[in-house]
C-alpha positions in Angstrom: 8.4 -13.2 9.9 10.1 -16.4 10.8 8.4 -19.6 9.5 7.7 -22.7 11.2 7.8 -26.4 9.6 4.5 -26.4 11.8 2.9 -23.5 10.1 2.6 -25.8 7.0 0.6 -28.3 8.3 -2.6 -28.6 6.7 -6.1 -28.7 8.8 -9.2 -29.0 8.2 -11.7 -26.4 8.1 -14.8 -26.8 9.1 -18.8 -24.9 8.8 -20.4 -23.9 12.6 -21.8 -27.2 12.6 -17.9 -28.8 12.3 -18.6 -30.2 9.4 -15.4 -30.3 7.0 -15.7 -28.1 4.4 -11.5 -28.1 3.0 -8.6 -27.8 4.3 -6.2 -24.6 4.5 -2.0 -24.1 6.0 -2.3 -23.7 9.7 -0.8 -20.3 9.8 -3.6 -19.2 7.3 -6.1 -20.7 9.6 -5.2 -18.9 12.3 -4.5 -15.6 10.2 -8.2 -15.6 9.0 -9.5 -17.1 11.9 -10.8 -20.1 10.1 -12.4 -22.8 11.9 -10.8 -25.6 12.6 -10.0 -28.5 15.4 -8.1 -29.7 17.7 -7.7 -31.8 20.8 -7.0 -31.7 24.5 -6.2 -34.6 27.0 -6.0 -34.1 30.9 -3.7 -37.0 32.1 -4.2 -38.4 35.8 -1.5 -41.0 37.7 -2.8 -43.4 39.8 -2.5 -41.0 42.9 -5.1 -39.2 41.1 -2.7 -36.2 40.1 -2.9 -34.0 37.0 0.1 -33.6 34.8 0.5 -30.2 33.7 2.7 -28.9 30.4 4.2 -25.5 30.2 3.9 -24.6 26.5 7.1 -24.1 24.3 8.1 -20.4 24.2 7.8 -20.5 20.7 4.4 -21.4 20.2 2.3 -19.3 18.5 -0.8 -19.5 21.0 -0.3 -18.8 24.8 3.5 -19.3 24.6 5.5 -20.1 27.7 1.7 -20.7 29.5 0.8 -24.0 31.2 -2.0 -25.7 29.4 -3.8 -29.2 29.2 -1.8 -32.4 29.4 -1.7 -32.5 25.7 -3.3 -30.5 23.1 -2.8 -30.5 19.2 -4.4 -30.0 16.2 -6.6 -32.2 14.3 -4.7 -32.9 10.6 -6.9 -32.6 7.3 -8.2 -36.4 6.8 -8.0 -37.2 10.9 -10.3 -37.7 13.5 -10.5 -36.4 16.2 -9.8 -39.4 17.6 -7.1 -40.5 16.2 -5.2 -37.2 16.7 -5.7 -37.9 20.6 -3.8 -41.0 19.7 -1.3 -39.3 17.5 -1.0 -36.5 20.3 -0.4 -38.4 23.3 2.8 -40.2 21.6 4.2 -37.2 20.3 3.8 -35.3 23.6 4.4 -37.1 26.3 5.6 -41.0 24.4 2.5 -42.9 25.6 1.2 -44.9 22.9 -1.8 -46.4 23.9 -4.4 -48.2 21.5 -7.4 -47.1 23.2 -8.8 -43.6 22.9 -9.3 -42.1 26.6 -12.7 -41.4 27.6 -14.3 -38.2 25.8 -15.7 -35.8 28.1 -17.1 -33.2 26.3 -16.6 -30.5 23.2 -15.6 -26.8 23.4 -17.7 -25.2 20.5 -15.2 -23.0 18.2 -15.3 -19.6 19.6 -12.4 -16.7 19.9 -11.8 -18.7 23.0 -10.6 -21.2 22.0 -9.2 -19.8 19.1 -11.7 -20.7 16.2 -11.3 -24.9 17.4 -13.9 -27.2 18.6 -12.2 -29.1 20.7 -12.6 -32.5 22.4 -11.3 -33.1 25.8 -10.5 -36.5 26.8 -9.4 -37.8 30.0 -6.3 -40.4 30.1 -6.0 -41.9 33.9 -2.1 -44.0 33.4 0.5 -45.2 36.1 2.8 -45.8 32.9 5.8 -43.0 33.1 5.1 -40.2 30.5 8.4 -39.3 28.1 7.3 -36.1 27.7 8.9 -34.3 24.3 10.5 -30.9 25.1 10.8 -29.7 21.7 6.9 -29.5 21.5 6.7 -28.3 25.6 8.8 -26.1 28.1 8.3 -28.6 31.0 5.8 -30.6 32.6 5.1 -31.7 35.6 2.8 -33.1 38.3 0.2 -31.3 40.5 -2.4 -32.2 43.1 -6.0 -31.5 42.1 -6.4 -29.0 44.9 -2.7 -27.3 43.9 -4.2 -26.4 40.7 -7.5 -25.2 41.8 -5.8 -22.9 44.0 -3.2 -22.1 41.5 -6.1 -21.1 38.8 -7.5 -18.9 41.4 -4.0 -17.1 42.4 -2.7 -16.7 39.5 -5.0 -17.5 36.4 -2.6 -15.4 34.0 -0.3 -18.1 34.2 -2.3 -20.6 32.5 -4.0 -20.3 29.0 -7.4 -19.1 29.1 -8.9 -22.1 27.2 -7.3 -24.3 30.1 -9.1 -22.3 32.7 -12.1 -23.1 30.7 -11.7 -27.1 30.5 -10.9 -27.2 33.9 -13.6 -25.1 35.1 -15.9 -26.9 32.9 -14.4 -30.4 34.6 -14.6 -29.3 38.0 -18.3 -27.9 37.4 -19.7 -31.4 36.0 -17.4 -33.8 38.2 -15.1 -34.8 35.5 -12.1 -34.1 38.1 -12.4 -34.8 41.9 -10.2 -33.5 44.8 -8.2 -36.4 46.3 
């Protein structure tokens, strides 16, 4: 088994009611199926298109699949706020001082892999770096593209993704343009 420097990373775990109740190694998080959080930001341009990452083959969790604009982990003694912060630089070289608007919170479920999750929205017209050490590729889609992309070929995504943007879609978070 090959280890990763991220596997060490230590996370909080948290009760049903994600309330922190210590912290563990990520790989043993995800070995025991502790739960735990994380964070997912769906990032718009000022045409009102979605960018779209295509996770790092070597991820342990949907690897090579296209997922949310950012996600990441919440790090023992963080909030969940400022991970999105933390997140958003590392993956895509945004720093911005201003946490995006929350939309809602994924429960922790087999789902989404033991994490409850917040989803934030980021709307920006300043040009993402992105960082492809932590992603494949990204790129650019229309809000329609994708809708009909999730309904072609859903395998191609992760299924937590499908979720989000189902969810969005459902309660008007994301609009056709």
């Amino acid at each position: 088994m090959t280890h990763r420097l991220e596997d060490a990373e230590l996370l909080p775990v948290v009760d049903s009611e994600d309330r922190v109740v210590g912290s563990a190694r990520r790989d043993e998080v995800h070995q025991k199926g502790l739960r735990h959080r994380a964070v997912h930001v769906l990032i718009f341009d000022g045409d009102g298109q979605f960018f779209f990452q295509k996770r790092a083959l070597y991820k342990e969790s949907s690897p090579g699949l296209w997922d949310s604009s950012v996600a990441g982990h919440v790090d023992a003694g963080e909030s969940y706020d400022q991970c999105c912060l933390r997140e958003v630089a590392e993956e895509v070289g945004l720093v911005i001082k201003k946490v995006p608007m929350r939309l809602f919170k994924l429960p922790a479920t087999p789902i989404t892999d033991m994490e409850f999750s917040w989803i934030y929205r980021l709307d920006t017209v300043v040009p993402l770096v992105p960082d492809y050490v932590e992603m494949e590729r990204g790129a650019w889609f229309s809000v329609n593209a994708l809708d009909q992309w999730i309904e072609k070929r859903p395998e191609e995504m992760s299924t937590v993704f499908r979720v989000i943007w189902q969810r969005c879609r459902q309660q008007g978070f994301i609009v056709s343009g």
